[in-house]
C-alpha positions in Angstrom: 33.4 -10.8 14.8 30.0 -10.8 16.2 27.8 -7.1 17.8 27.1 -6.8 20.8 23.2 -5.4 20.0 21.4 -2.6 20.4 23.9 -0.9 19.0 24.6 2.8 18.4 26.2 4.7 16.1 26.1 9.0 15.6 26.7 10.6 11.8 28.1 14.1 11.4 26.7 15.5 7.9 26.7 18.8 6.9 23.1 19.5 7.1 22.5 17.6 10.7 23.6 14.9 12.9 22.2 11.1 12.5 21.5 8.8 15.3 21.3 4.9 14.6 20.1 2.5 16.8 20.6 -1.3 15.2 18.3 -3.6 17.2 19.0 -7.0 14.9 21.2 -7.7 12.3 22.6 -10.7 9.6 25.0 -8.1 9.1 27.6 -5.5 10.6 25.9 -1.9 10.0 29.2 -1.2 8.5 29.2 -3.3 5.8 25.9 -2.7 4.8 25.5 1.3 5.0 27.5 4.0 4.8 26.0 7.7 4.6 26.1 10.9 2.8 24.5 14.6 2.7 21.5 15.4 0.1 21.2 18.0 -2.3 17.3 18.0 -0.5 15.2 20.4 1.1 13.0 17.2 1.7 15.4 14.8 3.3 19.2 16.2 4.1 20.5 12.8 4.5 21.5 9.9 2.6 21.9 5.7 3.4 23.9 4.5 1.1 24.4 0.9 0.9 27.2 -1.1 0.4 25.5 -3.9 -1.4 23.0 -2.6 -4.0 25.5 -1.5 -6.2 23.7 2.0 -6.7 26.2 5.0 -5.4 28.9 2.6 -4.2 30.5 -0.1 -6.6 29.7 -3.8 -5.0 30.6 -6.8 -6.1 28.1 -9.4 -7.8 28.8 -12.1 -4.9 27.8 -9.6 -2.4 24.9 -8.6 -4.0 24.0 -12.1 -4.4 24.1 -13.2 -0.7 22.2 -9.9 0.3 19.4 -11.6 -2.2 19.8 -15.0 -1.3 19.5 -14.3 2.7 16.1 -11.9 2.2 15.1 -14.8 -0.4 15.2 -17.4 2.2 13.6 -14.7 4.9 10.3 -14.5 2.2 10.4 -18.3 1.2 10.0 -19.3 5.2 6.6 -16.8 5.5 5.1 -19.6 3.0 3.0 -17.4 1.0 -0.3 -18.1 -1.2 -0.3 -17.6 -4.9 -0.8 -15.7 -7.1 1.5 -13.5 -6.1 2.8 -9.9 -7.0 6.3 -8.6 -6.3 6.8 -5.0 -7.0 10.4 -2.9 -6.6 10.5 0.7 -6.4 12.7 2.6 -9.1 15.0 3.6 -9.2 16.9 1.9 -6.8 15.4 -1.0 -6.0 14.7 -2.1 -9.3 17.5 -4.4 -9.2 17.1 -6.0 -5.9 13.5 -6.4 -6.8 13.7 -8.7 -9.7 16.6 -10.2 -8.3 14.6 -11.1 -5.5 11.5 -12.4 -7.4 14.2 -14.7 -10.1 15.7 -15.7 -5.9 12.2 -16.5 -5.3 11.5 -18.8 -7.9 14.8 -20.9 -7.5 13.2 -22.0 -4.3 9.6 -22.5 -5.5 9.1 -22.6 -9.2 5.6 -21.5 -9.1 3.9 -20.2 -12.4 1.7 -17.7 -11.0 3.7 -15.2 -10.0 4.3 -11.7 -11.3 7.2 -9.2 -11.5 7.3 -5.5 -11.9 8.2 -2.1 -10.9 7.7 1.5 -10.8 9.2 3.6 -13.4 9.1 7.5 -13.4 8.9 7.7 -17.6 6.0 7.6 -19.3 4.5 5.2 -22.0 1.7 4.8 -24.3 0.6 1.5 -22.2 -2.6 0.9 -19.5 -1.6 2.5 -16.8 -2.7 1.1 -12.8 -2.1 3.4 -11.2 0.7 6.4 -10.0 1.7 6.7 -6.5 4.0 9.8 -5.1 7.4 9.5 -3.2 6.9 12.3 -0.8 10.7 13.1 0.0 12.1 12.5 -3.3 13.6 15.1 -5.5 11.4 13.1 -8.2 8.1 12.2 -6.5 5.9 10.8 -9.2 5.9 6.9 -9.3 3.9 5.0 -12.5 3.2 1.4 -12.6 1.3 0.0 -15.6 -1.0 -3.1 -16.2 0.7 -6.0 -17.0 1.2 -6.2 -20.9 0.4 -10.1 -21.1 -3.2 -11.9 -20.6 -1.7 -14.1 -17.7 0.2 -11.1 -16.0 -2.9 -9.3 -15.8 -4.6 -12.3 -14.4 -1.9 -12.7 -11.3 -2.4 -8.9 -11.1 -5.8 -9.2 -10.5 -5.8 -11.8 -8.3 -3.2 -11.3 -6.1 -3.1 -13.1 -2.7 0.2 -11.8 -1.9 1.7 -8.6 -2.4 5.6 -8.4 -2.0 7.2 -4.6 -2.2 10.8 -3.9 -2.1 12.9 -1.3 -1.6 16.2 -0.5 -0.6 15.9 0.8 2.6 12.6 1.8 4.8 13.1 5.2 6.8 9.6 6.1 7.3 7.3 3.6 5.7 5.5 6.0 3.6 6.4 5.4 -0.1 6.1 1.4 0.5 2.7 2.4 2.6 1.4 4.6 -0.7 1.9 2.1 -2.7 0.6 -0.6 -0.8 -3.0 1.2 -0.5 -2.8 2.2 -4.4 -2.4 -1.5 -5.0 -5.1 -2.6 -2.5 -7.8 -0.5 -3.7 -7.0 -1.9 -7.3 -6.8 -5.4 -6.0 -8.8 -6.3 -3.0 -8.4 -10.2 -3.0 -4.7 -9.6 -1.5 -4.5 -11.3 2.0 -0.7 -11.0 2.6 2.0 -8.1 2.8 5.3 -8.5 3.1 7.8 -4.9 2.8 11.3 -5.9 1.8 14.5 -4.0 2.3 17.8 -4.7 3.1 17.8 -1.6 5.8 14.7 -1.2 8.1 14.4 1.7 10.3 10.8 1.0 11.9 10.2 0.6 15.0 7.6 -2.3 16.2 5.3 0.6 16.9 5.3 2.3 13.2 5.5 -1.2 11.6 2.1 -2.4 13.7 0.7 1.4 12.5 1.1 0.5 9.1 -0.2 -2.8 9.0 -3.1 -1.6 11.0 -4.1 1.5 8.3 -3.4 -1.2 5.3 -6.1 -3.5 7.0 -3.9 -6.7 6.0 -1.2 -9.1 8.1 2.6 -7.2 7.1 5.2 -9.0 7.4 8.4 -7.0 7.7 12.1 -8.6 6.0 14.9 -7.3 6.1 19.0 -7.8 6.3 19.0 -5.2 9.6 16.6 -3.6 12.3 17.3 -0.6 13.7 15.2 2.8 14.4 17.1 6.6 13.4 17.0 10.3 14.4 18.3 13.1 12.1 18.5 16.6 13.9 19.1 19.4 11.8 22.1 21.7 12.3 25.9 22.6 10.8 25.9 24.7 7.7 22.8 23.2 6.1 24.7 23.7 2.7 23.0 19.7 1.5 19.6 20.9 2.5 19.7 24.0 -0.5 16.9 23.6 -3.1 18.9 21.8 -6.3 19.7 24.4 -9.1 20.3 21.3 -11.9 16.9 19.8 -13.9 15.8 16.6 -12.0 12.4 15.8 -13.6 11.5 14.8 -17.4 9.0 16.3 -19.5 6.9 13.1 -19.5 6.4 12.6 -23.1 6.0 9.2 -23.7 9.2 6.9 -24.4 7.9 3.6 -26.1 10.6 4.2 -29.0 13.5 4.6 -26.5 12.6 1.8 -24.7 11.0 -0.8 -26.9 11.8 -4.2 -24.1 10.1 -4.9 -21.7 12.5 -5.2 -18.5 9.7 -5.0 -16.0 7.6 -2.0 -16.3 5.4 -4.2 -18.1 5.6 -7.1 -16.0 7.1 -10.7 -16.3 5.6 -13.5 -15.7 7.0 -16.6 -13.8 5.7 -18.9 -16.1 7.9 -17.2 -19.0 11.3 -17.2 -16.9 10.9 -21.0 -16.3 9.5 -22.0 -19.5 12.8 -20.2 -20.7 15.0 -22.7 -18.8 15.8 -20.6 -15.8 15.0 -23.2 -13.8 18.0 -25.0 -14.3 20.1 -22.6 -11.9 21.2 -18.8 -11.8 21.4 -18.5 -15.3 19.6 -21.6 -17.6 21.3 -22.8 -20.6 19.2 -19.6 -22.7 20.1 -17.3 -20.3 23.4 -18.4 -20.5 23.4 -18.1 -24.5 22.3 -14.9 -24.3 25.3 -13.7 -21.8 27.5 -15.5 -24.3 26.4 -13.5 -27.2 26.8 -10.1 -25.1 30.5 -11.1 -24.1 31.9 -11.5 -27.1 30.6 -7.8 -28.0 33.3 -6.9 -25.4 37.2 -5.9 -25.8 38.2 -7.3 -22.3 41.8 -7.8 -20.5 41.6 -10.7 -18.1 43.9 -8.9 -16.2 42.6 -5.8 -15.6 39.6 -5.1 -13.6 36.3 -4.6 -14.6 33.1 -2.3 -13.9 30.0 -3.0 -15.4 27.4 0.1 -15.4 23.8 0.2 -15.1 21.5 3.4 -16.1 19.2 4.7 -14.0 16.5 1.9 -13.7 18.0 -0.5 -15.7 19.6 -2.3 -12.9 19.2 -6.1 -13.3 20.4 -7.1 -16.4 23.7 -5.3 -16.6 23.9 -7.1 -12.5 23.8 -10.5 -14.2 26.7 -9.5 -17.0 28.6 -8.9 -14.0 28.1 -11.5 -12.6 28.6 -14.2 -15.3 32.2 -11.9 -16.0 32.8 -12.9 -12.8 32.3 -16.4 -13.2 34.3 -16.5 -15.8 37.3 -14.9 -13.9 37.3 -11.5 -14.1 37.5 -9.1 -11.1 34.2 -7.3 -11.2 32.2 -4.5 -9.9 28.3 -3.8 -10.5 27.1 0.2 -9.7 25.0 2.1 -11.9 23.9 6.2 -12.5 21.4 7.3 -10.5 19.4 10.9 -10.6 20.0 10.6 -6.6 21.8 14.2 -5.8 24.0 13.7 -3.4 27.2 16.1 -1.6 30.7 15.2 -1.7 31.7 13.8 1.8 31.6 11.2 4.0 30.7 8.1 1.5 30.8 9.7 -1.9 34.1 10.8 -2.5 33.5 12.1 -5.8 31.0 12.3 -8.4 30.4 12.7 -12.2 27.4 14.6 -13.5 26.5 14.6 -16.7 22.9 14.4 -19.3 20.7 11.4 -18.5 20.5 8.9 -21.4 16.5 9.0 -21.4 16.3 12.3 -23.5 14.9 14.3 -20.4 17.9 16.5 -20.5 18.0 16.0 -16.6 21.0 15.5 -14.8 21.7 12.3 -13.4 25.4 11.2 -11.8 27.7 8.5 -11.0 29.3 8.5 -8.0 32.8 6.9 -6.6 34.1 6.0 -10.0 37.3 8.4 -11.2 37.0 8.4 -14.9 41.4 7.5 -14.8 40.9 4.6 -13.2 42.6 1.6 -14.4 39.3 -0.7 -14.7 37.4 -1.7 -18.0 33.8 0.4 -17.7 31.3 -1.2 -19.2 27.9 1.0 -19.5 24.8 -1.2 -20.1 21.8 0.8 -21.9 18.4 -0.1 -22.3 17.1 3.1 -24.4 17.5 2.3 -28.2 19.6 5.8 -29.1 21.5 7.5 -26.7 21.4 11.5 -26.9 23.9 13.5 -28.2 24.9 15.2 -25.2 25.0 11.8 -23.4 28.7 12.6 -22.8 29.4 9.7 -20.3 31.0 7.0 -22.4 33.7 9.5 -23.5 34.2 10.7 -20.2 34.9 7.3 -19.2 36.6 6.0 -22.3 33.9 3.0 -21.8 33.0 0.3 -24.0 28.7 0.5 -24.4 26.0 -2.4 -24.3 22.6 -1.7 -25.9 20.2 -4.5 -24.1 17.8 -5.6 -26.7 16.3 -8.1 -25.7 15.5 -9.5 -22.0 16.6 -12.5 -20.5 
C-alpha cells in the first residue's frame, strides 16, 4: 500500500508530544520507527527503529534490505577513492560495517577503510575524540588505523562516509565530520548515512556549508520533527543507575580487532569475501561457530549482540537463517529508555566490559520459548555479568574476525 506524502504523524510520551513530518520515503514510517520515552534530561525522546536490531528484535532479511537499499543510494553518488567509512557506536556500529562489506559487493575496490567510534579506551594511537552532546555517554574515541595501509587510506581520504542510525539534529555526525577534516584535509566528498533523516533542506545546506565540503545526504526516509515538552516529565529525571566507565584501558578484554582499529578492504577481499555475502572463509568460520551451538530446528532463535559488537553476531544470524532457522538479531545497549509505547519491557543488568555500568536489553522476556544466543567479544566476562543465567542462554566468545 503506497503514502500519500507529506505525511504526519503526532507521538504522546510521557515527557512531551512528537510531531513527524515524512517528506520521502522507501519505506512506511511505521515499519521503520517506533518511539519511546528517555531516561534523559538531554533528549526525552527516543526513535527506535524497527530494522537495526538495537532495542527491538529484527530479522537478518530486514536488516539486510535496509543495507542493500542505502548501499545502492551510496554506490550511485560514484565516489573517489580512498575512501573512509566511519559508524557511530553504539548503535550504528552494525549498520556501518554492514554498509561498508554492502559497499564492496558492488565495487571491490582495495583502498577503502572501515571503522568506528568506540567509548572504551585502549593503549592504541588515538585520532582523535569527538563528544555526543545529547547522550547519556558523550565521549566518542576513534583511533589510527592499526595497519600501514589503513593509515594510508586514513590519510588520504577523498571520501568520507559517516553513518548513523538516525540524524535528528546533525550535530554528532557534524562533530565528527570537522574532527576528521581537520585531521585529513585532502577529503573532497561527504556523504551522512542513516536510515532516518530528520533535516530539513535548510539544516542539511547549513551543515554542508560550515563543513566547507559537497554533503550528500542518504537515507531510507525524509522527514523534519518537533518535540514539545509537557505530561509528567517522569523520562526527562536525571538517571540514578552508573552509565559511564572508568576509562582504564581494555586491550586484554578485547584483544580483536572488530573495527576500532580499522579494516581494510584489501584484507576482506583478499579473504575471499568477494565471492558473495559470506566467501567460502567466512563461511568456514560460521561453520565452526555453529557447531558450538545446542540448537532445535524447531524452535525459534535469538542471536544477541553486546553493546558495540554488533556485526558479527548479525552475520551468525543470518547464516542460521540460511540454514533454516527462524531468527532474530537485537543486541544490549547502555541506551536508558522508559517502559511504554515501543519497549514493553526491559532487562537491566552489569555490562560485560568490566565498567560496572548498567546496560539493558529491551523487548526480550527472559521465559520466552526462543534459543538466546549472546555473542561476546570481551575475552572474560565479569562475575556479576548475570545475563546469560537470566536468560538460560547458550554464549559465543568471538575470537577472531571474519
Amino acid at each position: 500500500m503506497q503514502t500519500c506524502l507529506p505525511e504526519h504523524k503526532t507521538v504522546h510520551l510521557p515527557g512531551g508530544r512528537l510531531d513527524l513530518r515524512v517528506e520521502r520515503s522507501d519505506w512506511p514510517l511505521d515499519d521503520l520507527c517506533g518511539y519511546a520515552a528517555r531516561h534523559n534530561p538531554a533528549r526525552a525522546f527516543l526513535f527506535v527503529s524497527k530494522a537495526l536490531g538495537k532495542h527491538l528484535p529484527a530479522k537478518p532479511q530486514v536488516m539486510s534490505r535496509a543495507v542493500d537499499l542505502l548501499a545502492d543510494k551510496i554506490e550511485a553518488l560514484d565516489l573517489p577513492s580512498p575512501l573512509v567509512t566511519i559508524a557511530m557506536a553504539e548503535t550504528a556500529t552494525g549498520l556501518g560495517q554492514g554498509l561498508f562489506e554492502a559497499g564492496l559487493r558492488r565495487r571491490p575496490a582495495p583502498d577503502e577503510l572501515f571503522l568506528h567510534t568506540t567509548r572504551y579506551a585502549l593503549k592504541k594511537p588515538l585520532a582523535f575524540r569527538i563528544s555526543e552532546e545529547h547522550s547519556h555517554a558523550r565521549e566518542h574515541l576513534l583511533y589510527e588505523p592499526a595497519s600501514s595501509r589503513g593509515r594510508e587510506i586514513f590519510r588520504t581520504a577523498r571520501t568520507l562516509i559517516l553513518i548513523d542510525d538516525e540524524m535528528s539534529t546533525g550535530k554528532t555526525l557534524r562533530n565528527l565530520a570537522e574532527a576528521f577534516l581537520a585531521a585529513v584535509p585532502t577529503v573532497e566528498r561527504l556523504v551522512l548515512s542513516s536510515l532516518v533523516c530528520w533535516l530539513d533542506e535548510e539544516k542539511r545546506a547549513d551543515l554542508a556549508l560550515g563543513l566547507g565540503r559537497p554533503a550528500e545526504f542518504v537515507s531510507l526516509l525524509d522527514g523534519t520533527f518537533s518535540f514539545s515538552p509537557g505530561g509528567d516529565g517522569a523520562a526527562g529525571e536525571t538517571p540514578s543507575f552508573k552509565s559511564v566507565g572508568g576509562g582504564l584501558p581494555k586491550d586484554h578484554l578485547l584483544p580483536t580487532n572488530f573495527g576500532r582499529l580499522g579494516l581494510c578492504s584489501a584484507d576482506l577481499l583478499a579473504d575471499g569475501f568477494g565471492d558473495g555475502h559470506f566467501g567460502p572463509n567466512r563461511l568456514d568460520r560460521l561453520r565452526r561457530l555453529r557447531r558450538k551451538l545446542d540448537l532445535d530446528p524447531k524452535r525459534p532463535v535469538l542471536t544477541l549482540g553486546t553493546g558495540e559488537f554488533l556485526h558479527h553476531p548479525c552475520l551468525l544470524a543470518r547464516f542460521l537463517e540460511e540454514e533454516g532457522f527462524d531468527v532474530s538479531f537485537q543486541s544490549t545497549t547502555r541506551t536508558p529508555a522508559a517502559i511504554g509505547l515501543d519497549i514493553a519491557e526491559a532487562l537491566r543488568f552489569v555490562d560485560n566490559y568490566h565498567d560496572g555500568i548498567d546496560n539493558f536489553l529491551y523487548n526480550v522476556s527472559a521465559d520466552s520459548d526462543s534459543q538466546k544466543i549472546i555473542c561476546y567479544e570481551t575475552a572474560s566476562l565479569p562475575p556479576e555479568h548475570d545475563l546469560p543465567h537470566t536468560l538460560g542462554a547458550q554464549t559465543l566468545f568471538f575470537d577472531e574476525a571474519f
